[in-house]
C-alpha positions, 0 to 999 in steps of 0.5 A: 470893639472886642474886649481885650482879654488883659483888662480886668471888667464885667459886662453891666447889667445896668440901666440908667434913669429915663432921664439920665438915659436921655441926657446921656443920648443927647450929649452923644448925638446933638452936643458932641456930634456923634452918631449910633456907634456900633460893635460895644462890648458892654464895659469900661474897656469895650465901648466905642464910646464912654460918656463921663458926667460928674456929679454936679455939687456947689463945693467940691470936696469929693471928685464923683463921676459916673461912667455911660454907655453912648444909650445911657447904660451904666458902665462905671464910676470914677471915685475919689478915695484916701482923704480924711476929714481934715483934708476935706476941711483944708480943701473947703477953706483953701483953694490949694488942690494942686499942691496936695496928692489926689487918689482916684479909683475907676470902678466897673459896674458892679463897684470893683475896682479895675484901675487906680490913678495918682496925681502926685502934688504939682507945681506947674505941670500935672503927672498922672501914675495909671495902676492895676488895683493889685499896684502894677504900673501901667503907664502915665499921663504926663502934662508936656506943657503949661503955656498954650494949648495944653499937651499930655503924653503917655508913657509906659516905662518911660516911653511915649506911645501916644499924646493928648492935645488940646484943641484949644487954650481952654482946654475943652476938647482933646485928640489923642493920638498914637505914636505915629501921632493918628487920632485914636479917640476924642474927648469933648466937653458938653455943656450943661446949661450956664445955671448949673456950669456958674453954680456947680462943679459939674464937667461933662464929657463925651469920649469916641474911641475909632478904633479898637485899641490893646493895652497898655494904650487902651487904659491910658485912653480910657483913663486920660478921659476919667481924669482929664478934669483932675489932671488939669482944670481943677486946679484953674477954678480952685473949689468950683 
């Protein structure tokens, strides 16, 4: 996949752990059943596939992701911001997060910000506004339903340009597909183990994008599979 020349990021230099490394391979090749996958560029907007795994804590307080390649190579990270101490202090006390506002930035390798995402406070459905980090609209990933298998569109001003389908109630697996609603790219959970799935806050993913994709549609994918788990299933389990 080439890299689009609209979207801000940087080639990392970056190896992960030998440990990491593997984890990262075996998520990609065994749990979710993808083979080597070639034609990366290097950065969050450029590979085919971006392996997204949270970082694991018995109470979650600060929403924490780091951001693969599918050979284990550090691409990113996905960090919580804006909360202040009394926040964290009302989140740890009260199982109440879809009713306050979460602020997240997608990092590049070298820790500078290329997108900005905001989920205002909800009731029923989950809205996610999708920003350059100098405050540019480029879309939003809008939750169409709240019963059944779970359904989000893209939006750009207003528009839908594409959707994310859930492949089942739990909202485990995704199919993102254009506007003549051919899949692009998946999103599959990978599972950890049942020890560190009961007692941790950790959600692992795996995203394979099929093709290559231009902006906007390129950063709404990119960022619906950073944020698919504050989008939707956080609020399901509360703190953990």
């Amino acid at each position: 996949m080439s890299q689009n020349t609209n979207t801000p990021g940087i080639p990392a230099q970056q190896t992960a752990p030998a440990g990491e490394s593997a984890k990262v391979q075996r998520q990609v090749q065994q749990q979710a059943g993808i083979g080597p996958v070639t034609g990366g560029g290097g950065t969050l907007f450029s590979e085919p596939v971006l392996v997204v795994n949270q970082k694991a804590k018995l109470i979650e307080l600060t929403n924490e992701y780091s951001v693969f390649d599918q050979q284990g190579g550090t691409l990113g990270s996905v960090v919580q911001v804006g909360q202040s101490g009394l926040r964290k202090v009302i989140r740890l006390l009260f199982s109440i997060d879809q009713y306050l506002t979460h602020k997240l930035e997608i990092r590049d390798a070298q820790g500078t910000p290329v997108l900005l995402l905001t989920r205002p406070a909800k009731f029923i459905k989950s809205r996610v506004i999708v920003q350059r980090p100098d405050g540019q609209e480029v879309g939003q990933i809008v939750q169409q339903n709240a019963i059944g298998k779970i359904n989000f569109a893209l939006e750009v001003g207003g528009q839908k340009i594409g959707a994310v389908k859930a492949e089942n109630w739990r909202a485990w697996n995704f199919s993102i597909v254009d506007e003549t609603d051919t899949e692009i790219a998946r999103i599959t959970k990978t599972w950890e183990g049942l020890a560190k799935t009961m007692f941790t806050t950790a959600d692992n993913y795996v995203l394979q994008i099929h093709r290559p994709l231009a902006d906007p549609l390129l950063s709404l994918v990119v960022a619906t599979a950073l944020t698919v788990d504050t989008a939707l299933k956080q609020d399901a389990r509360g703190l953990g």
